[in-house]
C-alpha positions as CSV (number, residue, x, y, z in Angstrom):
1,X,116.1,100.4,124.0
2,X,117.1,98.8,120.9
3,X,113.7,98.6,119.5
4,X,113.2,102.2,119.9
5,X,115.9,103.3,117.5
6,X,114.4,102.3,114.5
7,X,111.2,104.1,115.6
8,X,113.9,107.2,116.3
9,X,114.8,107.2,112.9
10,X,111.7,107.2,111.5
11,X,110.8,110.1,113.2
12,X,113.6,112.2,111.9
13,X,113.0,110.9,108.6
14,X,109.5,111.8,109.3
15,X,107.7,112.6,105.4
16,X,107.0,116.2,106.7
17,X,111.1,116.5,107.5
18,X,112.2,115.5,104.5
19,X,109.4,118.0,103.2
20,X,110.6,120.3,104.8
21,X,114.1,119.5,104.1
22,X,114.0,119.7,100.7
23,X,112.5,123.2,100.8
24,X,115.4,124.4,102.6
25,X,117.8,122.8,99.8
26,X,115.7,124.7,97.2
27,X,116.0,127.5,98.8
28,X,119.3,127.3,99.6
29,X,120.4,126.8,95.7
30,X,118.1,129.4,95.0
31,X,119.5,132.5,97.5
32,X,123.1,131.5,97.6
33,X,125.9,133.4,96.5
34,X,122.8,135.3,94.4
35,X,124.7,137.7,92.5
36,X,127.4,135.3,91.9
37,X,127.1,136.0,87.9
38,X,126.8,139.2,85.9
39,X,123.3,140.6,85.2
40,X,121.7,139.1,81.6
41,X,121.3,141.6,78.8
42,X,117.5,141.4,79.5
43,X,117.4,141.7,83.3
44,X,120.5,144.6,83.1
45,X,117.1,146.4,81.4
46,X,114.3,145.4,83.8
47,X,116.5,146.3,86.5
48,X,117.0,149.6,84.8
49,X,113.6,150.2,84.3
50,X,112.6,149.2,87.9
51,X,115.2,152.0,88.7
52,X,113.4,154.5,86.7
53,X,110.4,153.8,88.9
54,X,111.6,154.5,91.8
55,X,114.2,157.6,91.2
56,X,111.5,159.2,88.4
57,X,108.5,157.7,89.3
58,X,107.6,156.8,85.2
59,X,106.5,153.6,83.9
60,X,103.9,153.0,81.6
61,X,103.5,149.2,79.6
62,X,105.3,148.3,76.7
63,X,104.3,145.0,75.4
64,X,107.9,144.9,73.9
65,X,109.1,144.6,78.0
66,X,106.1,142.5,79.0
67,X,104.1,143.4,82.2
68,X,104.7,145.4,85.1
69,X,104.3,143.3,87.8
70,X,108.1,142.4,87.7
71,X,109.2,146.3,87.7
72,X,106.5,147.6,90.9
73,X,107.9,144.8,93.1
74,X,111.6,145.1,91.8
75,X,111.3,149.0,92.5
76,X,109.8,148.3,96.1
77,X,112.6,146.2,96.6
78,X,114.5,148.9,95.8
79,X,113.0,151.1,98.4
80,X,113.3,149.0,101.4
81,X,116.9,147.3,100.6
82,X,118.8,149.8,98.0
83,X,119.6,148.9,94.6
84,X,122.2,146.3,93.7
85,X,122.1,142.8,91.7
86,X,121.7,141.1,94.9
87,X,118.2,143.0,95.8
88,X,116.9,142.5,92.5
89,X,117.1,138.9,92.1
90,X,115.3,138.5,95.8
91,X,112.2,138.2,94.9
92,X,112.6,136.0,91.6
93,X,114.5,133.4,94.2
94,X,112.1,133.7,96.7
95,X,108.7,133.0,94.3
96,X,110.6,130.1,92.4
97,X,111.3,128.5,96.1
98,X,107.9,129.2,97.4
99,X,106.7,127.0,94.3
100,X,107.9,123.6,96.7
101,X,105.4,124.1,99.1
102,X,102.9,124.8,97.0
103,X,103.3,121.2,95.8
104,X,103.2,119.9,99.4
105,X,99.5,121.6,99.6
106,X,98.9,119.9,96.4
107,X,99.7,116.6,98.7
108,X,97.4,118.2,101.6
109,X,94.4,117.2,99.7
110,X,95.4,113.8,98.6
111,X,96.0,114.3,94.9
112,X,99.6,113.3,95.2
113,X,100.9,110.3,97.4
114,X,104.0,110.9,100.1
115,X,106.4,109.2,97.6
116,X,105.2,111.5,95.0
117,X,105.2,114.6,96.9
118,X,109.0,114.6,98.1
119,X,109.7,113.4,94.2
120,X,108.2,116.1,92.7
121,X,109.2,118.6,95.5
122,X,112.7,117.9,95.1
123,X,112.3,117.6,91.3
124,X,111.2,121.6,91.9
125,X,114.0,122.2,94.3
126,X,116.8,120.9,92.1
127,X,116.1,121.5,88.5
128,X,119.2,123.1,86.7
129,X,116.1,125.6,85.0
130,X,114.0,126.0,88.0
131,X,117.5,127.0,89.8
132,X,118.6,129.3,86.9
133,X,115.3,131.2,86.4
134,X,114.7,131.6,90.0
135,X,118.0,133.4,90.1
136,X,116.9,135.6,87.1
137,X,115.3,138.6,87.3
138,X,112.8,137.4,84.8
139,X,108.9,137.5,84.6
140,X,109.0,133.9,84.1
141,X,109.7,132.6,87.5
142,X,107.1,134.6,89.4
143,X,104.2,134.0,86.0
144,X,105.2,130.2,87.1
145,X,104.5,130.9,91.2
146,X,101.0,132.3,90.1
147,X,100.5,129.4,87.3
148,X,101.0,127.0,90.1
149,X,99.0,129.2,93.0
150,X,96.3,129.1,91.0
151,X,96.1,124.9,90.6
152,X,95.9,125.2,94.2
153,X,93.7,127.7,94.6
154,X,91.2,125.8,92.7
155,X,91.9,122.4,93.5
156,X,91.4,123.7,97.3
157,X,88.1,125.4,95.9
158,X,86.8,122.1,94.4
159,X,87.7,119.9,97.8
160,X,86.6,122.2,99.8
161,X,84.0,125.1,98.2
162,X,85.1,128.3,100.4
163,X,84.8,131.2,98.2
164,X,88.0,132.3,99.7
165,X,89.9,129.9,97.2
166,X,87.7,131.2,94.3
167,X,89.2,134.8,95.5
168,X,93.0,133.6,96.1
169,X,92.5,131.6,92.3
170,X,91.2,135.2,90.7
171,X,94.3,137.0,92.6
172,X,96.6,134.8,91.0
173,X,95.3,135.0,87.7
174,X,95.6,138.6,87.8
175,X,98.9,138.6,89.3
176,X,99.6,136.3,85.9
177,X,98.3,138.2,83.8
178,X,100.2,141.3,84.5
179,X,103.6,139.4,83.9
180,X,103.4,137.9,80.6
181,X,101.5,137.6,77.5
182,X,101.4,133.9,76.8
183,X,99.9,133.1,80.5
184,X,96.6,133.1,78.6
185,X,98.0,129.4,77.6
186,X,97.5,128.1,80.9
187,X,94.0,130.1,81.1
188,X,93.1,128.1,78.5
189,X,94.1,125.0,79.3
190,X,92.5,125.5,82.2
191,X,88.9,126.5,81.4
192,X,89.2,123.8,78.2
193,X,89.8,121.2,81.2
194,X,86.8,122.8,83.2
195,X,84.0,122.4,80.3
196,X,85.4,119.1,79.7
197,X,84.7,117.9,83.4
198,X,81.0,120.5,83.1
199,X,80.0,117.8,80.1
200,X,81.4,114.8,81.7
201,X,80.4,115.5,84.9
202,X,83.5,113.8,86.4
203,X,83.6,115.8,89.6
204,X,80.4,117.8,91.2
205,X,81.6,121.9,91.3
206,X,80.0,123.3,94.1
207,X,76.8,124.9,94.3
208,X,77.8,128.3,94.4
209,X,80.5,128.3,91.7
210,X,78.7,130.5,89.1
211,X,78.9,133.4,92.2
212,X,82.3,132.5,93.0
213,X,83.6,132.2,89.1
214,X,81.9,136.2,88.9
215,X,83.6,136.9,92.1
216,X,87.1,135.5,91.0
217,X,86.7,137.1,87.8
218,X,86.1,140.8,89.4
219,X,89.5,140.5,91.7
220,X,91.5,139.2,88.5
221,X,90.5,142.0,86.3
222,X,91.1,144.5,89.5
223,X,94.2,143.2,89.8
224,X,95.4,143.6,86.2
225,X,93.6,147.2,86.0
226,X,95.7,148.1,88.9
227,X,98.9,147.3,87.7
228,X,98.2,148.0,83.9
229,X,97.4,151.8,84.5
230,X,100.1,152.2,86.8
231,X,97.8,153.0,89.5
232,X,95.7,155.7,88.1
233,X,98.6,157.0,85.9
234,X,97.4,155.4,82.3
235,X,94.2,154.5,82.5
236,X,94.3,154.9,78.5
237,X,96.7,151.5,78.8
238,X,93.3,149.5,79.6
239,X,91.3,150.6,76.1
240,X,95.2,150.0,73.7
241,X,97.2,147.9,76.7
242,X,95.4,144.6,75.1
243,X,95.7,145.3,71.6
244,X,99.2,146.9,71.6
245,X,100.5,143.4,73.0
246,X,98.4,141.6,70.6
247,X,100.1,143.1,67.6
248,X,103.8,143.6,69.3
249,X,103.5,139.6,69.6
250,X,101.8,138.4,66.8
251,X,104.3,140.8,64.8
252,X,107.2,138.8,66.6
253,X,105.8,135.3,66.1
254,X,105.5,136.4,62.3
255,X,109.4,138.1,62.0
256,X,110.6,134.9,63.9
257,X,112.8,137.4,65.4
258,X,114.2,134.4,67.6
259,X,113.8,131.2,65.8
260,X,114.1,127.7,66.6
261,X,112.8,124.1,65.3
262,X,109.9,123.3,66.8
263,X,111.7,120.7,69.2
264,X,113.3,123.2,70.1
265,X,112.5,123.0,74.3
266,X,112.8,119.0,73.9
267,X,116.9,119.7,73.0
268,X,116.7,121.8,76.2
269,X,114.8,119.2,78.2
270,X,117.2,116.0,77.3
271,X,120.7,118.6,77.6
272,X,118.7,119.6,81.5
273,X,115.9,117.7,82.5
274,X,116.8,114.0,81.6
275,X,115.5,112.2,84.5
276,X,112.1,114.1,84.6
277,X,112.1,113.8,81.0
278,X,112.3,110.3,80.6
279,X,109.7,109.3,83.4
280,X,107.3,111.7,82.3
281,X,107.0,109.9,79.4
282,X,107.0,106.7,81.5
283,X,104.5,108.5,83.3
284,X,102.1,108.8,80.1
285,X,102.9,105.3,79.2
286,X,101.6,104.3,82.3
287,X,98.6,106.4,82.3
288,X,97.5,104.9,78.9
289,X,98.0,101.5,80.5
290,X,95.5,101.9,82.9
291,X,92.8,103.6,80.9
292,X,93.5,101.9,77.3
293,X,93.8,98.8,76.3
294,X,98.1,98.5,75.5
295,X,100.4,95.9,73.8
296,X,101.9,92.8,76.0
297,X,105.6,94.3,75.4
298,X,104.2,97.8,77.4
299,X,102.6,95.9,80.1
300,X,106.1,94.3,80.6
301,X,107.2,97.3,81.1
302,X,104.6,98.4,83.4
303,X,105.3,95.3,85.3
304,X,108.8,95.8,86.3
305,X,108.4,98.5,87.5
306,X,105.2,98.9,89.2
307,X,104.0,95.6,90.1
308,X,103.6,95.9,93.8
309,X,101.6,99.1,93.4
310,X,99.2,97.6,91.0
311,X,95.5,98.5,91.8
312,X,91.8,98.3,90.5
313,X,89.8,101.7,90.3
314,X,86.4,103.0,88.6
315,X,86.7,105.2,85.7
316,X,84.2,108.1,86.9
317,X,80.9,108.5,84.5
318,X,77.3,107.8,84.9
319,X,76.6,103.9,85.6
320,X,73.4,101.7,83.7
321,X,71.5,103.5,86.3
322,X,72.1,106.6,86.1
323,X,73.9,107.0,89.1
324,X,77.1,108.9,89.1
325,X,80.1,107.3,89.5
326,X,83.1,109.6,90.8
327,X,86.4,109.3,89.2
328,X,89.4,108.5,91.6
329,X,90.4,112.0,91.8
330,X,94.5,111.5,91.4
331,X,93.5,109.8,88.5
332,X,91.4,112.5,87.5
333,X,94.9,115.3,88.5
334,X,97.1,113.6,86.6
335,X,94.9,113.1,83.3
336,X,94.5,117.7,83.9
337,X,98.6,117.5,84.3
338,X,99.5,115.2,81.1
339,X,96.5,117.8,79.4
340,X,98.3,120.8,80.4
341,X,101.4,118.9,79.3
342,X,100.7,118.2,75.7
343,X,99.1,121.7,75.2
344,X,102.2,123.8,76.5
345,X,104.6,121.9,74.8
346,X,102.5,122.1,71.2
347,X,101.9,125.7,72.0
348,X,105.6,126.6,72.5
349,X,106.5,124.8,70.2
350,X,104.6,126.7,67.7
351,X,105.4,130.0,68.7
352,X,108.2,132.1,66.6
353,X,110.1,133.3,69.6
354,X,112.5,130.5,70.8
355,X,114.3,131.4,74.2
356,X,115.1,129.2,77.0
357,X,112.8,130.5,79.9
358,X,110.3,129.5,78.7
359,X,110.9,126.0,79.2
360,X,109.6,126.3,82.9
361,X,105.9,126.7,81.7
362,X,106.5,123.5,80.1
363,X,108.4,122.0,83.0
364,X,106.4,122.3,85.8
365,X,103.1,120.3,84.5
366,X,106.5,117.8,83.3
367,X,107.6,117.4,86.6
368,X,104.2,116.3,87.8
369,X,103.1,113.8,85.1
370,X,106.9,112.1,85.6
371,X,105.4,111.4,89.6
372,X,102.4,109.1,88.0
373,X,102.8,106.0,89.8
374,X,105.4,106.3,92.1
375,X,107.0,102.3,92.5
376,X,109.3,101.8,94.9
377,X,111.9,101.2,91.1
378,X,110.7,103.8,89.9
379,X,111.5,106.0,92.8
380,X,115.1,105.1,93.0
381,X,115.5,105.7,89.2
382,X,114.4,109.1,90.0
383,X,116.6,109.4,93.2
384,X,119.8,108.5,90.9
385,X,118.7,111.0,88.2
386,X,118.9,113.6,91.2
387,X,123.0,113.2,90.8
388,X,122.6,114.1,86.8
389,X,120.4,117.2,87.9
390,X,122.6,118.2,90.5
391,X,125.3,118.5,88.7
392,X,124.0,120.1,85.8
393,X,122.5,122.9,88.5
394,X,126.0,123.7,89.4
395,X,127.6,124.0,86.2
396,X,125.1,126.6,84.9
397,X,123.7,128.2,88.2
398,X,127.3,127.9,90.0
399,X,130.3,128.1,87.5
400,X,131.5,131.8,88.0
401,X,132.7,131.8,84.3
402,X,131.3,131.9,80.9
403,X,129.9,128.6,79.8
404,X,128.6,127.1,76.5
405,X,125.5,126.5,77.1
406,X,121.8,127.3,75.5
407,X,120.0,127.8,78.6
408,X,122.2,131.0,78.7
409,X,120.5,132.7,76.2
410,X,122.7,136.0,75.8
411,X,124.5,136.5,78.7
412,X,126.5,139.2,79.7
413,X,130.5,137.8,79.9
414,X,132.3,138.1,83.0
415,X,135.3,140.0,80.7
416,X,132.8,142.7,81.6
417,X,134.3,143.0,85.4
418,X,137.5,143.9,83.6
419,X,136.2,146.3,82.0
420,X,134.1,147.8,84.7
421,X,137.2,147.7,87.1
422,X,138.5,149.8,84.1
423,X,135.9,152.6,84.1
424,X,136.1,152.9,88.0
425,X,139.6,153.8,86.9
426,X,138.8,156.6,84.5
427,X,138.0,159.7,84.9
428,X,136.0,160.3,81.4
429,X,135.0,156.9,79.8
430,X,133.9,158.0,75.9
431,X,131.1,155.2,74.6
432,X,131.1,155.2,70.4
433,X,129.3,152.0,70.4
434,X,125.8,151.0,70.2
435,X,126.6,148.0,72.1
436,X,127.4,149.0,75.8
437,X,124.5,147.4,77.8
438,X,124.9,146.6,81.3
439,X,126.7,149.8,82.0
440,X,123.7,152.0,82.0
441,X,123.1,149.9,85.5
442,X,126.1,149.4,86.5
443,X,126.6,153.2,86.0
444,X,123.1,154.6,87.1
445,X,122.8,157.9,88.8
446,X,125.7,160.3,89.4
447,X,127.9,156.8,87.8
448,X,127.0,158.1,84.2
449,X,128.5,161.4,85.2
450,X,131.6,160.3,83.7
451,X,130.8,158.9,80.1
452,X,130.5,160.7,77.1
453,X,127.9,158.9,75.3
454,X,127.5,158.8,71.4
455,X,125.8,155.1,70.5
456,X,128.0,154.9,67.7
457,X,131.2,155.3,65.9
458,X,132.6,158.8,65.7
459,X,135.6,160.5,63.9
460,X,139.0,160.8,65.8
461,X,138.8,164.6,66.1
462,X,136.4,163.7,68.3
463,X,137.8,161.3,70.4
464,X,140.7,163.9,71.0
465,X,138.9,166.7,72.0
466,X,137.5,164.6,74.3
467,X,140.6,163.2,75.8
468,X,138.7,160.3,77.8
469,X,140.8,158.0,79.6
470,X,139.2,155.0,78.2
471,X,136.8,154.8,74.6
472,X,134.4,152.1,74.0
473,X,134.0,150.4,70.1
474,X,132.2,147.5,69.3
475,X,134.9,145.5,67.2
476,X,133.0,145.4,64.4
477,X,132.9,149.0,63.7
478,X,136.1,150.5,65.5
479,X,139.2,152.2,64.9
480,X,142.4,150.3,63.6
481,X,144.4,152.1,66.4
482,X,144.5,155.6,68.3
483,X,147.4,157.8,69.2
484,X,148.1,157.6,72.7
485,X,146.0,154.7,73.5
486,X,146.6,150.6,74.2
487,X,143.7,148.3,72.0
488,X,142.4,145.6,73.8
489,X,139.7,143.3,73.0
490,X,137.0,142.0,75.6
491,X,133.3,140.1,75.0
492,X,130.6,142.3,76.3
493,X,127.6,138.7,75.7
494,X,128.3,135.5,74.3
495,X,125.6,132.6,73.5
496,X,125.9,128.9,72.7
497,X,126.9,128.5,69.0
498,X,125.3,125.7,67.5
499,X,127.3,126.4,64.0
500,X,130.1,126.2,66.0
501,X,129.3,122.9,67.5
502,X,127.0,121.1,65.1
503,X,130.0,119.0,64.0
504,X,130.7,117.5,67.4
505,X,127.7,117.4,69.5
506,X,128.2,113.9,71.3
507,X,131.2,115.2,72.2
508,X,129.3,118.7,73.3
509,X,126.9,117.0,75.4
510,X,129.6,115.1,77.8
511,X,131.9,118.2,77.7
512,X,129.8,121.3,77.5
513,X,133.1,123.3,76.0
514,X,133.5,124.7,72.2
515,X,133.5,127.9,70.6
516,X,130.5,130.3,71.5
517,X,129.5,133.1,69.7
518,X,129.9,136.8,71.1
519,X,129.7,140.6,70.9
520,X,132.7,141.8,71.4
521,X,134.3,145.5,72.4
522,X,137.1,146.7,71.9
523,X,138.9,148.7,74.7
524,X,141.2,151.7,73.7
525,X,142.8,152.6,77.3
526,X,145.7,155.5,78.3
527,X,149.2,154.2,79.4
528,X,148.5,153.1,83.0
529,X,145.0,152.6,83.0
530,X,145.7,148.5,83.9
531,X,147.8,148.6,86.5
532,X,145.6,152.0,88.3
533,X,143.0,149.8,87.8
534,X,144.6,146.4,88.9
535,X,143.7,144.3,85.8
536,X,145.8,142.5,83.6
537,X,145.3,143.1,80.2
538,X,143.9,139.9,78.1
């Protein structure tokens, strides 16, 4: 009896429980309390335009608002459940948790070892930006699902030849490719990688693959024709779709519209991502080790920490007879992963536009290289950098407050519920601002009924005659008072301020506090309006 506990345990420790485990804890962080925080300037707009979809039926592609992938699903999200925040981050959750298993395929066809699998799964699961963009209604999270889909999709095509997998691979790229612009990067890291291994020879394609490549290539481009003409709508988008973006972008890359140093995603990485950070460079160092010849101090290092695990292996190529030798094909995995590594992070890092989701394109291939060589050490380094993650996922996924943080972006500031509670109060709400996003959502349909828009500042006469129980400035370009009416002044978005904080970033990084910058409103309100409305002013 004794004797069979341990083999108990072991069975509900089983790997494909804990597998299975950790999904449930991504998917957990990634669905609960969903629309605890206000929309984001940007998705306050793609909801909007999902909206339009559905109650006008118009869409056509702007490059400016990327693809339209994000606002057809959003919309038939819309359909089925009603529209609310909660129903339009849905699907973004539910694409960045269905990443986890895809990782677990990976594991299926013995490119990644148990120990690396439930690493790197829970890696996915528990990222502060995996968990922040999956609750985001952002193309980013579901161009990531697809990136990912498609490693699969191939990997399972060169294991296993099936033309199915070719298909699934050319879905997925079209489902990319009618997200965002810059999935092309991953495209060509990926067909780069393939001519490498064509010349090399390191892995036999199947004999088919010219068919299947044709094949994958026609349901990529059906995909993206699809979606690009709005079903039928535009067809003009597929001659000017391709070229409008190509100039929008290049344009913006040019007017470094938003700039940043070109470390700019390694600040984000060692304020998020410190543990995967850190062994994915240990990773590299390790790779090097066992292809390249290294200096004594490295293999020291090695040493420590992977000693037990040490093993010989063939480098694939063709032998003094001609014969081919086969790489070891994790080896072969993880030399594509630290590829696809070096290029996204040189590639981001040389584009104008600076913004914080896109650190996930950079992540994920991250998160894999950091599994290279999984020690038992180096394992339960990684386990203890789970408690640095963790925490770091609650404070900017979890924190129902404004925080001072990049990843952020420009948020919308929770001062907004104030003022919304305010505007349920009124009865005419007059907006002489060109600064009043969300509130076209938060006010669609019959909502807008009540404002009386004019995207700017007008003269008091007008204000009177209007007699609204509430009028909207930005601070910047408001009145010094109005007869009749209480001045109050609330942040409509607020960002990180690094001039603000460059003076004391040590401190910064242990406290996350500090000034941020903001947009602020102010609020001119009738006698009464607070308490009707059950807010206290600030």
């Amino acid at each position: 009896m004794t004797a069979g506990f341990p083999d108990k345990i072991r069975e509900l420790v089983s790997f494909e429980r804990l597998c299975a485990i950790i999904f449930l804890i991504g998917f957990f962080v990634r669905f609960f309390a969903l629309d605890l925080k206000l929309f984001h300037h940007d998705e306050a707009i793609h909801a909007w335009f999902a909206y339009e979809l559905i109650t006008n039926g118009t869409y056509a592609y702007d490059p400016m608002y990327h693809g339209p992938f994000l606002y057809y699903v959003t919309a038939g999200m819309y359909y089925i459940f009603g529209q609310s925040d909660l129903v339009a981050r849905l699907l973004p959750a539910l694409f960045g948790a269905a990443i986890i298993p895809l990782v677990y395929a990976i594991y299926r066809l013995g490119y990644l070892d148990e120990k690396q699998t439930l690493i790197a799964g829970l890696f996915v699961a528990i990222s502060p930006n995996l968990v922040y963009f999956s609750r985001f209604l952002r193309h980013d999270i579901f161009q990531l699902f697809f990136t990912m889909l498609i490693l699969v999709a191939l990997l399972y095509y060169l294991d296993r030849g099936k033309l199915r997998y070719a298909l699934i691979a050319g879905a997925a790229i079209g489902g990319g490719m009618t997200l965002k612009e810059d999935m092309p990067i991953f495209l060509i890291i990926l067909a780069t990688f393939a001519i490498y291994l064509l010349v090399r020879r390191h892995v036999r394609f199947p004999p088919t693959w010219k068919r299947d490549l044709v094949a994958g290539i026609i349901v990529a481009l059906g995909v993206m024709v699809l979606f690009y003409s709005s079903f039928g709508a535009h067809f003009e988008i597929i001659q000017t779709g391709w070229i409008d973006a190509y100039n929008h972008w290049v344009a913006m890359h040019g007017m470094c519209r938003i700039c940043g140093p070109w470390f700019f995603y390694i600040i984000l990485f060692l304020l998020y991502e410190v543990p995967i950070f850190f062994l994915a460079v240990f990773g590299m160092a390790q790779f090097l080790d066992r292809h390249n010849p290294v200096p004594d101090w490295i293999k020291k290092i090695r040493g420590f920490f992977d000693r037990e695990e040490a093993r010989t292996f063939e480098i694939g190529d063709f032998g003094p007879e001609g014969r081919w030798v086969p790489w070891d094909k994790r080896e072969l995995f993880f030399l594509f992963c630290i590829y696809w590594l070096f290029v996204s992070l040189a590639a981001y890092a040389y584009i104008g536009e600076k913004v914080p989701w896109l650190i996930v394109h950079q992540l994920l291939p991250m998160i894999l290289v950091s599994v290279y060589l999984m020690s038992k050490k180096k394992t339960v380094i990684a386990l203890a950098g789970c408690v640095f993650l963790i925490m770091m996922t609650w404070h900017v996924a979890f924190v129902p407050a404004d925080i001072n943080e990049p990843i952020v972006q420009v948020q919308n500031s929770e001062d907004m519920r104030d003022v919304m509670k305010l505007v349920d109060a009124s009865d005419t709400v007059v907006i002489a601002s060109q600064n009043y996003w969300p509130l076209p959502w938060y006010y669609r349909g019959g909502g807008w009924d009540k404002m009386r828009f004019y995207g700017q500042i007008v003269d008091q006469p007008t204000i009177y005659s209007v007699d609204g129980d509430m009028v909207i400035t930005h601070d910047q370009d408001s009145y010094e008072s109005l007869k009749g009416y209480e001045k109050h002044t609330f942040k409509l978005s607020y960002w990180f301020s690094i001039y603000d904080n460059e003076d004391r970033l040590l401190e910064y990084y242990f406290l996350r506090d500090g000034k941020m910058g903001s947009i602020n409103i102010d609020i001119f309100t009738k006698p009464g309006l607070y308490d009707k409305a059950g807010v206290v002013p600030p």
